[in-house]
SELO-468403 format. One line per 10 residues: number of its first residue (from 1); their letters; for each residue y, x, z of C-alpha. Coordinates in steps of 0.02 Angstrom, whole numbers. Each point is the difference from the previous one (the first is absolute). Layout:
N
NUM = a = Y X Z ~ ...
***
This chain:
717
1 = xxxxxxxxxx = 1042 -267 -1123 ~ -8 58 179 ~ 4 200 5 ~ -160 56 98 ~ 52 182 9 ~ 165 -50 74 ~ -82 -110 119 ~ -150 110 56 ~ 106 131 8 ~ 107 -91 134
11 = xxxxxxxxxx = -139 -63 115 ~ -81 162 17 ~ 147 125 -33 ~ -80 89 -133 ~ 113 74 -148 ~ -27 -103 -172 ~ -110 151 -90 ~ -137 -3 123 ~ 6 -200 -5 ~ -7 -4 -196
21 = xxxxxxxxxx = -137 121 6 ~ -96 -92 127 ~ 7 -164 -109 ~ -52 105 -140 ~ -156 75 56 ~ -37 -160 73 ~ -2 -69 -147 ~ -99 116 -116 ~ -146 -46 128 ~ 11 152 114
31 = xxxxxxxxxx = -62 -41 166 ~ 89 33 168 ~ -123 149 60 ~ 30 71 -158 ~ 169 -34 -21 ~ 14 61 210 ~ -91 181 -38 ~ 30 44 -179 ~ 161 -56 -61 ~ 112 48 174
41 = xxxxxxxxxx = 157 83 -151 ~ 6 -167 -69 ~ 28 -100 154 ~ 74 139 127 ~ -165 26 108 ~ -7 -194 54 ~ -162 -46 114 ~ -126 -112 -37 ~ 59 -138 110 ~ 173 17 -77
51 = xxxxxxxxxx = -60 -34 -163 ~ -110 -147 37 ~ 149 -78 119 ~ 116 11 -194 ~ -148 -47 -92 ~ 7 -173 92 ~ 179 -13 3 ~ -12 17 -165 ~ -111 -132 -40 ~ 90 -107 99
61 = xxxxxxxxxx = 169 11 -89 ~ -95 -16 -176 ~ -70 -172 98 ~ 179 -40 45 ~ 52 46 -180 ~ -129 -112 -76 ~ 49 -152 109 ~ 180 50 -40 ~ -28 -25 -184 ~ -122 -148 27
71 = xxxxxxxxxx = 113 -99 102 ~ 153 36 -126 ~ -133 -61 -149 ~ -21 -158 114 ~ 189 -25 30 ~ 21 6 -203 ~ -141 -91 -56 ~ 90 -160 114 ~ 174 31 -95 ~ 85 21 197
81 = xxxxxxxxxx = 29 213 -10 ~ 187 52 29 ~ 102 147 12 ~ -9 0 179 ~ -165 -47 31 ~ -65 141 -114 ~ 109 123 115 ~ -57 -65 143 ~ -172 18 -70 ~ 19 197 -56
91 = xxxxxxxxxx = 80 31 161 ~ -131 -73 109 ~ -108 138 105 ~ -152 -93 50 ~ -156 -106 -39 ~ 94 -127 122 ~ 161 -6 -82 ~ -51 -26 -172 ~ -108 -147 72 ~ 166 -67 78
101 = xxxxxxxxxx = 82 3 -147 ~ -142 -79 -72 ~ -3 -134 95 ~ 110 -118 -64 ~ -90 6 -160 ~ -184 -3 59 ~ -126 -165 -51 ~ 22 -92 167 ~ -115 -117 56 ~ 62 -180 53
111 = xxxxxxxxxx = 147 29 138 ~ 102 -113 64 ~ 147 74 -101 ~ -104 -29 -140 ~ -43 -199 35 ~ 172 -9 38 ~ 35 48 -182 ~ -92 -97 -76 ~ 118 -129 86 ~ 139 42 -105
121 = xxxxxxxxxx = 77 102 185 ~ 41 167 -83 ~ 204 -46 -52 ~ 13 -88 177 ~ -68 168 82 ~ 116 109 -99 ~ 149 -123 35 ~ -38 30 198 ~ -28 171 -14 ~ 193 31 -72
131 = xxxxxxxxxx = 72 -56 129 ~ 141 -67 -77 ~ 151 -28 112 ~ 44 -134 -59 ~ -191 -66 -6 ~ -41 -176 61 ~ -132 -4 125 ~ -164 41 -41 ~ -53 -179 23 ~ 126 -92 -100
141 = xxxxxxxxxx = -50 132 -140 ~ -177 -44 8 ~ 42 -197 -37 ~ -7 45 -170 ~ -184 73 12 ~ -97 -143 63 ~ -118 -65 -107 ~ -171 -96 59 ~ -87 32 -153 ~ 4 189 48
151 = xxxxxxxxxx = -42 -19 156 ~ 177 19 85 ~ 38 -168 97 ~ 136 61 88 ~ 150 113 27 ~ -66 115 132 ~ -160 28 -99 ~ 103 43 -143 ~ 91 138 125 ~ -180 55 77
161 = xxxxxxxxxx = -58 30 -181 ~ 150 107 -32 ~ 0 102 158 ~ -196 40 -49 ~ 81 61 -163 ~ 145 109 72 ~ -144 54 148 ~ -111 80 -132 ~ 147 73 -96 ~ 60 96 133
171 = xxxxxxxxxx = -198 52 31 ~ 9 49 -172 ~ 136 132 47 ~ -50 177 -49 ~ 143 58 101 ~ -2 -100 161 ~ -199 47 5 ~ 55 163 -8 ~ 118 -7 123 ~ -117 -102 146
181 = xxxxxxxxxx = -125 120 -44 ~ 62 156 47 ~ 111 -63 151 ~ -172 -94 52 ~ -79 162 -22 ~ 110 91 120 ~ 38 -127 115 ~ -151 -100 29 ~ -163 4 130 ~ -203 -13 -32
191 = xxxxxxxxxx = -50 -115 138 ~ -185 -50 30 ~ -60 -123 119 ~ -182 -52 86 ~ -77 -157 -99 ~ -86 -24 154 ~ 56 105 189 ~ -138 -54 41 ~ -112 102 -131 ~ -34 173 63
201 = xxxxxxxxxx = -5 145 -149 ~ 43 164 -28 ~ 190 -66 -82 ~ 48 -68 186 ~ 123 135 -15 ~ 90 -109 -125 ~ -30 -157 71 ~ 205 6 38 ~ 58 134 -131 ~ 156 31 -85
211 = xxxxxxxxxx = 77 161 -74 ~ 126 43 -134 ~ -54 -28 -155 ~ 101 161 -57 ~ -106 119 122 ~ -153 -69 64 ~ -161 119 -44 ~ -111 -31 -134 ~ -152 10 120 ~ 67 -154 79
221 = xxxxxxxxxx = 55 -99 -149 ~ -196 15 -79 ~ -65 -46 205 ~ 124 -151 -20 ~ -58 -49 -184 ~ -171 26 51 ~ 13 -122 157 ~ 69 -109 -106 ~ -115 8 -139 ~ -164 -23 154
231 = xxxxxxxxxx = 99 -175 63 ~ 66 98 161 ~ 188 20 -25 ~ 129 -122 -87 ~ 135 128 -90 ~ 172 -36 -54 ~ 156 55 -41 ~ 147 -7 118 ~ 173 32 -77 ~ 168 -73 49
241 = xxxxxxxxxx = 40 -160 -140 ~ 195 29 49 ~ -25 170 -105 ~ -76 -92 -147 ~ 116 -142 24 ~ 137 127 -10 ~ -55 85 -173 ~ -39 -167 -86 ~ 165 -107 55 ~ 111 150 -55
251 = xxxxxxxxxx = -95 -17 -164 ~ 18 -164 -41 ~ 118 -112 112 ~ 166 7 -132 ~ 113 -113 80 ~ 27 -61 177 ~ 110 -131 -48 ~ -137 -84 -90 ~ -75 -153 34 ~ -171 93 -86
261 = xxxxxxxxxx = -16 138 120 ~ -75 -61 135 ~ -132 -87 -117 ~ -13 210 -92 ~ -31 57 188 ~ -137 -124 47 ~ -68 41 -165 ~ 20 196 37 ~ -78 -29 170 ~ -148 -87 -70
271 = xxxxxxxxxx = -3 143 -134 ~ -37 100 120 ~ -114 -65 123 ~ -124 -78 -113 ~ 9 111 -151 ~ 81 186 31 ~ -65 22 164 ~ -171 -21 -13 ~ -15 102 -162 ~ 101 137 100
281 = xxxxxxxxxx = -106 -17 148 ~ -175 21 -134 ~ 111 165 -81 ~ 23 56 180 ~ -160 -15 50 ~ -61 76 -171 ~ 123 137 16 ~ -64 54 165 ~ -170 -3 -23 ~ 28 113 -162
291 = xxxxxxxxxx = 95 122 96 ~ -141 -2 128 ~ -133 35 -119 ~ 81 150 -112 ~ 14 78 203 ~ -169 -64 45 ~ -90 84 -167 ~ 120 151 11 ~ -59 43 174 ~ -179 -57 -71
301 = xxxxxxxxxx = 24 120 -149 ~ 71 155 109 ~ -163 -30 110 ~ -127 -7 -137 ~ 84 156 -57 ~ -46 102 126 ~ -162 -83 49 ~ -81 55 -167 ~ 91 186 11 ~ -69 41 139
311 = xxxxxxxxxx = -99 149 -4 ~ -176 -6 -35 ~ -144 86 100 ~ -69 126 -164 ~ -180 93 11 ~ -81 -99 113 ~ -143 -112 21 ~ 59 -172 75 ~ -124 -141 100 ~ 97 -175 -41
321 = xxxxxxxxxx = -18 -151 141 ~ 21 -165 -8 ~ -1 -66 150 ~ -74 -176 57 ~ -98 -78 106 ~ -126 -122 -57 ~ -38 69 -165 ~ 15 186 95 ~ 95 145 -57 ~ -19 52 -182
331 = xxxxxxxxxx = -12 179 -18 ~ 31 114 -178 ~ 6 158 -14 ~ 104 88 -151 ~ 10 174 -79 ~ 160 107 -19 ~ 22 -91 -141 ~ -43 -170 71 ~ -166 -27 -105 ~ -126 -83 139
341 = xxxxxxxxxx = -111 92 77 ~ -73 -134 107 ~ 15 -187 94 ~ -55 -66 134 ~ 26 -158 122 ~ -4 31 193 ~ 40 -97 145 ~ 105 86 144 ~ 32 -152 84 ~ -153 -71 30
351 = xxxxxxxxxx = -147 38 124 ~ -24 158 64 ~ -152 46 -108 ~ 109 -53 -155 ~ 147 109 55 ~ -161 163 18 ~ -38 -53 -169 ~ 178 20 -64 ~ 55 155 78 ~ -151 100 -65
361 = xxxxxxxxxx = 5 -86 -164 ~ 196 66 5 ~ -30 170 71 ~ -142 23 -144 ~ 118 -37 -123 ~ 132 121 63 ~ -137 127 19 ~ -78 -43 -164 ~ 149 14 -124 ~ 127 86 105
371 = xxxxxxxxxx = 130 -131 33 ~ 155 73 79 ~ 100 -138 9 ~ -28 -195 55 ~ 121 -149 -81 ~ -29 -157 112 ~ 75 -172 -56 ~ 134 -82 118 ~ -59 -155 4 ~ -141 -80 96
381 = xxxxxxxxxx = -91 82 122 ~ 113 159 -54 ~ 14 40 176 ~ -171 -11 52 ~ -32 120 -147 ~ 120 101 41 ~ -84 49 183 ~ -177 -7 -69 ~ 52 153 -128 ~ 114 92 126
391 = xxxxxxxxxx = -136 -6 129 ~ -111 34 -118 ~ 92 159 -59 ~ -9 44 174 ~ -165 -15 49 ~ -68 104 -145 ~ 137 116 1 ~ 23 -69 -200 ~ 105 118 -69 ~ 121 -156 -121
401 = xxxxxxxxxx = 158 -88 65 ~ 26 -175 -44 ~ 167 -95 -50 ~ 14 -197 -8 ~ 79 -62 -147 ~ 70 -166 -76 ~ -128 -96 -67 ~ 124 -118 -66 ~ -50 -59 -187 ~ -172 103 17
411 = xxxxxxxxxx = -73 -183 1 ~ 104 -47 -161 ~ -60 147 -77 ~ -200 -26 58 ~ 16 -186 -92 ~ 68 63 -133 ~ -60 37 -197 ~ 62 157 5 ~ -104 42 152 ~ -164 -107 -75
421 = xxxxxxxxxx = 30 109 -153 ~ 18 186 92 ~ -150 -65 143 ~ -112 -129 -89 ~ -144 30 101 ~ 78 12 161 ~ 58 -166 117 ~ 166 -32 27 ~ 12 70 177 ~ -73 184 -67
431 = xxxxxxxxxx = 144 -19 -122 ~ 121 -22 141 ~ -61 145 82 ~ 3 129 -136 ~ 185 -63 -26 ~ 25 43 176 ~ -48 160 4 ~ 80 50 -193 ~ 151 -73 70 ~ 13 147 134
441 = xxxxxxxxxx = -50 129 -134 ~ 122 -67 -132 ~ 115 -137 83 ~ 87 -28 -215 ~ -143 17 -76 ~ -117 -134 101 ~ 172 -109 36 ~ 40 -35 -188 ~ -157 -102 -14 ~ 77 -111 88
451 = xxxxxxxxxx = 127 -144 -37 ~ 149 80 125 ~ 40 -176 61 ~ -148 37 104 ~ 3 159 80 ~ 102 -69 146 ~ 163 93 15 ~ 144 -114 17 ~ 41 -178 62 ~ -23 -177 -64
461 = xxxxxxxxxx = -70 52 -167 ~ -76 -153 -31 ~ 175 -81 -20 ~ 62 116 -109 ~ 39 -55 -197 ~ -182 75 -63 ~ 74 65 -143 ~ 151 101 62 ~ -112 57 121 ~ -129 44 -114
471 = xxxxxxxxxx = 117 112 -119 ~ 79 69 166 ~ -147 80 69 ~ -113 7 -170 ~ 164 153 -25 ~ -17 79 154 ~ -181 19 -51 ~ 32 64 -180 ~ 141 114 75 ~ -119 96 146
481 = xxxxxxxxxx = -150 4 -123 ~ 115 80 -123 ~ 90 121 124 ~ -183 53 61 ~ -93 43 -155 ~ -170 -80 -75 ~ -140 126 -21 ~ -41 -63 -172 ~ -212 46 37 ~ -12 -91 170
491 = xxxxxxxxxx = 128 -134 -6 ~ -66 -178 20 ~ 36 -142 -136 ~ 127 -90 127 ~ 104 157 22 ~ 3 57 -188 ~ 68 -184 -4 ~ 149 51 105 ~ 35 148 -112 ~ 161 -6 -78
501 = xxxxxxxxxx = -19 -61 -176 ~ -199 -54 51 ~ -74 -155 -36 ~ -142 -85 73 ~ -73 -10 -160 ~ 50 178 -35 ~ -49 87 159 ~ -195 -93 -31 ~ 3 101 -149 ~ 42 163 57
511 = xxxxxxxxxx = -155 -10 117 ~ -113 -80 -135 ~ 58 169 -81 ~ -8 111 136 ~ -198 -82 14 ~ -19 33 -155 ~ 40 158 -48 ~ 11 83 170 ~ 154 70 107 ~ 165 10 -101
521 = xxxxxxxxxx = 45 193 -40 ~ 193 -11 -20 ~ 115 -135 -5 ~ 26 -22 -182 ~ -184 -54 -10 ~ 89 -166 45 ~ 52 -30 -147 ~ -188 -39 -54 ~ -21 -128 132 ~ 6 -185 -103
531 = xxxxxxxxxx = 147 -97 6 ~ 118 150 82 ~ 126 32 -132 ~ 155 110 -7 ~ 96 -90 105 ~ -95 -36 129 ~ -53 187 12 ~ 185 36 -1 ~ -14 -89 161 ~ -125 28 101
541 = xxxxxxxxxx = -57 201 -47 ~ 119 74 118 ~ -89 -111 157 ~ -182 55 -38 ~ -93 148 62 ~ -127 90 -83 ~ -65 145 102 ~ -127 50 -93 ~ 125 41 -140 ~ 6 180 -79
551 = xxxxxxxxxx = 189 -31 -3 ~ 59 0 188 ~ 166 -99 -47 ~ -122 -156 -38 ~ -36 3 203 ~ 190 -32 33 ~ 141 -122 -28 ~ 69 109 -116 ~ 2 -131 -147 ~ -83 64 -168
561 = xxxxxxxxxx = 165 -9 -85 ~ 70 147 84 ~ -142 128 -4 ~ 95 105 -92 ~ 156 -25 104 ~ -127 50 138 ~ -87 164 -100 ~ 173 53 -36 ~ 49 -3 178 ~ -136 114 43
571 = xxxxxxxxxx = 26 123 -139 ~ 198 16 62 ~ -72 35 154 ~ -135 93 -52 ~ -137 -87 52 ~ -157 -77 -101 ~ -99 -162 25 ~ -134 111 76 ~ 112 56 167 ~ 27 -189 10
581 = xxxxxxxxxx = -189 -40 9 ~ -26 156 98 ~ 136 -46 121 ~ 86 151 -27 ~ 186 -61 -26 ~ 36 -90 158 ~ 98 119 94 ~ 67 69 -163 ~ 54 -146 -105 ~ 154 -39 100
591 = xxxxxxxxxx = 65 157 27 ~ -7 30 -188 ~ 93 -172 -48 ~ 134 63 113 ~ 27 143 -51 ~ 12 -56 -190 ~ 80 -151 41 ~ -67 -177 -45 ~ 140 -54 -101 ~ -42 135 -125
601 = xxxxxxxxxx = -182 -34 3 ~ 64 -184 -55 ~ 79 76 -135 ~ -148 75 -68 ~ -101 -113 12 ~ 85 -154 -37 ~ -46 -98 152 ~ 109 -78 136 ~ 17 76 161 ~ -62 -155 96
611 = xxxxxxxxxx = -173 38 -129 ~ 0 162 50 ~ 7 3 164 ~ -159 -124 7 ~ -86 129 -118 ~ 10 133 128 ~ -36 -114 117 ~ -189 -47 -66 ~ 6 196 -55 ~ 1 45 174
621 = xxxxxxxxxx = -148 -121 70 ~ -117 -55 -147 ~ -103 -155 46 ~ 106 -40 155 ~ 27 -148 101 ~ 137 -52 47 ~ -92 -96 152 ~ -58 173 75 ~ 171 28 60 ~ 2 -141 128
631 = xxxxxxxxxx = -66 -4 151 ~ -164 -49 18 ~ -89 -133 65 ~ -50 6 192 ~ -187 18 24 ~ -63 -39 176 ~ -174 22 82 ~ 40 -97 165 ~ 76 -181 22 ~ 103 -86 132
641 = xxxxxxxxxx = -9 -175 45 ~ 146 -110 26 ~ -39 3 211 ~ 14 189 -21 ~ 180 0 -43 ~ 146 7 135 ~ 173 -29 -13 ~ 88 171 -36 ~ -138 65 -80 ~ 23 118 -158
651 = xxxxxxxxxx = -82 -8 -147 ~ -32 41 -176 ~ -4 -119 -149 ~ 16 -65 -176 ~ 127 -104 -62 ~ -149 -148 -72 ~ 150 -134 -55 ~ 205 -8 -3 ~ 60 -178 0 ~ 198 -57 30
661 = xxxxxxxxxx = -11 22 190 ~ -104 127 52 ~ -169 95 -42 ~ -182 -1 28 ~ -67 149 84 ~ -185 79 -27 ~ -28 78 187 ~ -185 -18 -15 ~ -17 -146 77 ~ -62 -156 -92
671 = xxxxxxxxxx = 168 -74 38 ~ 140 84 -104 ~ 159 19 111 ~ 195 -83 -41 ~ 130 116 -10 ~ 137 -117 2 ~ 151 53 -101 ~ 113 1 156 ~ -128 130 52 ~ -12 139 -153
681 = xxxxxxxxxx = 147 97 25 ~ 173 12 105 ~ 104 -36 -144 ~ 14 -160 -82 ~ -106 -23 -170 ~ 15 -176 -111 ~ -188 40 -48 ~ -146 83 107 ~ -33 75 -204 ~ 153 99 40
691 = xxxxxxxxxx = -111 108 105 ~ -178 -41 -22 ~ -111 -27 -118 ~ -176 -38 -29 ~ -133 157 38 ~ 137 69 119 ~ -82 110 156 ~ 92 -43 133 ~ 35 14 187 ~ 6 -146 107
701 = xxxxxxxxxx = -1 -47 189 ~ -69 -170 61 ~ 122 -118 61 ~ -113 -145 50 ~ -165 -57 -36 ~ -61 -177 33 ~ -206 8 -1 ~ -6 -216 -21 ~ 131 -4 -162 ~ -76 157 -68
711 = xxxxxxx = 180 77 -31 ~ 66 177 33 ~ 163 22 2 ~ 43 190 -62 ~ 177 116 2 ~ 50 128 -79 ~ 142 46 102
***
């Protein structure tokens, strides 16, 4: 039985109690937000990502367990298990090497090998393969084997039908697969060709491509697959057969002096090139595009991150476009709270009487509700929308500021059920538009309506395994919903969903309730809600808000299980509830902790440190955000064009995307900019992640600009 503790414990250099208590939570059900926040003594103050990146390790070696066992079952059930075999089963580290071991064993379909069984082959085969020295030649000893009736007429069909025996033995080899594969591995190149020269496409960089296997980017091993996949490129493997040759003749070649060997080493050499290499080449292949993915969703994951932390515009009334041109411009406007005030459809693009029409309908809807901000879509006819509202701001002297925003997955989200079931009276472009301009209010809250495959921050998500994907990002999700707070009275269906310990059936009924009986008055009204039992309240109290609460501890993180912890605190300190909802302790608090010393508050109260030291932190700032501390989002009342820019010239922007070599830059333009990675900072950095990240205000100077292409090329040195 494989030791998990031992093994997690190695991969991530964690001791064995935090691993054991990791497991164990896990198991009871606890999830990873809650598990992340309230339980940081158990596991040593381990983040969220941490946890998930064990909780899938985990599952994967209770997979490879499973198989382990299974594949021993198998190996007993045909009365063929050993001594050694069992070892080398127990011993064996991976998926792959169990498989290898398996091999030998597995239901076949008809092989060669296998027809040349049925010939009554198999003693001849083992007679070559000992290479006796004092052997007769292979031919003499295959006399004996020719029979018509089986279908072997003569000598040197008899030896052919042996070598396709020995061939697939040495296949069968757990330990010369082993071997090939990890020299391969190390030692071999991806190499991609044109199926036609002649064909232009955007892979005509890898029309004549090779790199090492060992260090070639994932970017360019999913660009490769995907060429491939399209009919564009013709991939293969290139690794040296004397390597391979090497490994498999020091195997199994016994005897020089033997008439057999040079039959074993044709056998050995066919072994290889029609049966090892091309499942080696498949593992390669497979192996690499793995690798590429887990990078490609990382970065994807680490994007999404900070695309739904960043910090949303509070207290203000927000005008949502959608640009287009045909069907116009769809216009919404929303409340503080994003309930719609009013929609419209106007057309900015079109004659000159239409675009009268649309700037007074506009600038009565501004003056009308007092809109202070404008979202606009970024994707067709963005930029025509953009200079109709900044001219527009202009011309009346409107006192707003507009800020163009990914539109990405508003479309998904307008077509959706969800959406029909929030806006059934409105058409699917209104529905876009509200989402557009929620989405600059609240990025998290309008975002996790949406299936995060399509909000558009990564590469080649399409060709991603759906499923790993899925988990990879539904987490990031779950983990910034959870690190933000739900306001228990406001929150939507789709974000109670996302609430640790939520269901989607549960988090229907907490607004049928809320409906129902009106706005919940503490948190342990919860526990009426149908369906949310004990454990699931356990779970998710600590990550709802209730403002409206008499007890101010129910509008922080501080989880209902240490109230007391968190009275007690305030007593030592001298301090009630009251000062904390009158905002009397802040400058205080610490001083006081310090002075006592937090170590002997522990005492007292029972609680960890790590505990603690969150308590004071939602002591300090009831009801806060943790979004509020990041910069904020750069509104703009004026555009530029594309022409307008020069080389050299500085600007200001917003890190929109990081991808493997570079990132997209918001100047406001339509365009975004490329910072290539050569061209973030003076030192070397593996990752442009290392330094930026998604939301990021940064300064950049132009570089180049090419007006025909579209492309900016940005610097940041």
């Amino acid at each position: 039985m494989m030791d998990f503790v031992a093994e997690l414990s190695e991969q991530f250099n964690l001791k064995a109690w935090q691993l054991e208590n990791v497991i164990k939570l896990l198991d009871e059900g606890n999830t990873i937000p809650f598990i992340a926040r309230y339980r940081k003594e158990a596991h040593g103050s381990l983040d969220d990502q941490t946890l998930r990146e064990i909780s899938e390790r985990l599952e994967y070696l209770r997979g490879l367990e499973s198989r382990r066992e299974e594949v021993k079952n198998l190996i007993i059930g045909l009365e063929k298990m050993t001594d050694e075999i069992n070892a080398a089963i127990d011993n064996a580290k991976t998926l792959a090497e169990i498989e290898d071991i398996y091999r030998p064993f597995r239901p076949k379909r008809k092989t060669r090998a296998s027809i040349a069984k049925e010939k009554g082959l198999e003693n001849l085969a083992n007679m070559i393969f000992e290479q006796d020295e004092n052997s007769e030649d292979p031919l003499v000893l295959a006399q004996a084997y020719v029979n018509a009736e089986k279908g072997v007429d003569t000598p040197e069909e008899a030896v052919a039908g042996a070598m396709d025996i020995i061939a697939e033995n040495i296949s069968d080899d757990a330990s010369i697969r082993k071997r090939i594969r990890v020299v391969a591995m190390a030692n071999s190149l991806l190499v991609s060709k044109a199926s036609d020269e002649n064909t232009d496409s955007v892979y005509a960089q890898y029309y004549d491509f090779k790199e090492p296997t060992a260090k070639i980017a994932g970017h360019r091993v999913l660009a490769v697959d995907r060429g491939e996949k399209e009919g564009f490129l013709k991939v293969s493997i290139d690794f040296d057969i004397a390597k391979a040759q090497h490994i498999i003749y020091s195997t199994v070649l016994k005897n020089g002096n033997s008439l057999c060997t040079e039959t074993v080493r044709k056998a050995a050499d066919d072994a290889y090139t029609r049966l090892i290499f091309p499942s080696i080449e498949r593992e390669i292949r497979s192996e690499l595009t793995q690798k590429a993915c887990d990078s490609a969703i990382k970065v994807f994951s680490v994007n999404l991150r900070q695309l739904l932390m960043q910090p949303p515009v509070k207290g203000k009334v927000a005008m949502g476009l959608d640009p287009g041109y045909r069907t116009g411009c769809k216009v919404a406007v929303v409340d503080e709270t994003g309930r719609v005030l009013a929609t419209n459809v106007i057309y900015p693009t079109h004659s000159e009487n239409k675009v009268a029409e649309a700037k007074k309908t506009v600038s009565d809807l501004v003056k009308k509700y007092g809109v202070e901000i404008i979202s606009i879509g970024n994707g067709t006819a963005s930029k025509e929308t953009e200079m109709f509202v900044a001219n527009l701001i202009n011309e009346d002297n409107l006192k707003v500021s507009y800020m163009v925003v990914s539109e990405a997955g508003a479309s998904v989200y307008s077509a959706s059920k969800l959406a029909a079931e929030e806006f059934p009276d409105f058409d699917v472009t209104l529905r876009s538009a509200v989402s557009i301009a929620r989405r600059l209010q609240d990025p998290l809250a309008e975002l996790v309506k949406i299936d995060p495959k399509a909000i558009g921050v990564g590469q080649y998500q399409h060709d991603m395994p759906k499923k790993q994907l899925g988990d990879a990002l539904g987490g990031v999700v779950e983990d910034c919903v959870n690190t933000v707070g739900v306001d228990l009275n406001t929150a939507s269906p789709s974000l109670l969903a996302r609430v640790s310990g939520v269901s989607a059936a549960v988090s229907k009924n907490i607004v049928n309730y809320r409906e129902e009986n009106g706005a919940f008055k503490s948190r342990n009204e919860l526990k009426k809600v149908s369906k949310l039992g004990p454990k699931a309240f356990e779970q998710c109290a600590g990550f709802l808000r209730v403002p409206e609460s008499k007890n101010v501890l129910d509008n922080t993180a501080v989880h209902p299980e240490s109230y007391k912890a968190a009275t007690q605190l305030l007593e030592i300190c001298d301090y009630t509830l009251d000062d904390v909802k009158n905002g009397k302790i802040r400058s205080e608090l610490k001083t006081r902790i310090e002075k006592i010393g937090l170590s002997s508050i522990s005492e007292k109260t029972k609680v960890g440190i790590p505990t603690l030291q969150d308590i004071v932190t939602e002591l300090l700032r009831p009801g806060r955000d943790p979004r509020d501390e990041l910069p904020a989002p750069i509104l703009r009342t004026d555009v530029l064009d594309i022409k307008d820019l020069k080389e050299g010239m500085e600007l200001t922007g917003t890190v929109r995307n990081v991808i493997d070599f570079g990132a997209f830059i918001d100047i406001g333009v339509h365009q975004d900019g490329l910072v290539h990675i050569s061209q973030i900072c003076n030192k070397y950095i593996k990752h442009p992640s290392e330094v930026l990240k998604v939301g990021d205000i940064v300064k950049v100077k132009v570089l180049s600009v090419d007006v025909t292409k579209n492309r900016i090329s940005l610097t940041m040195k």
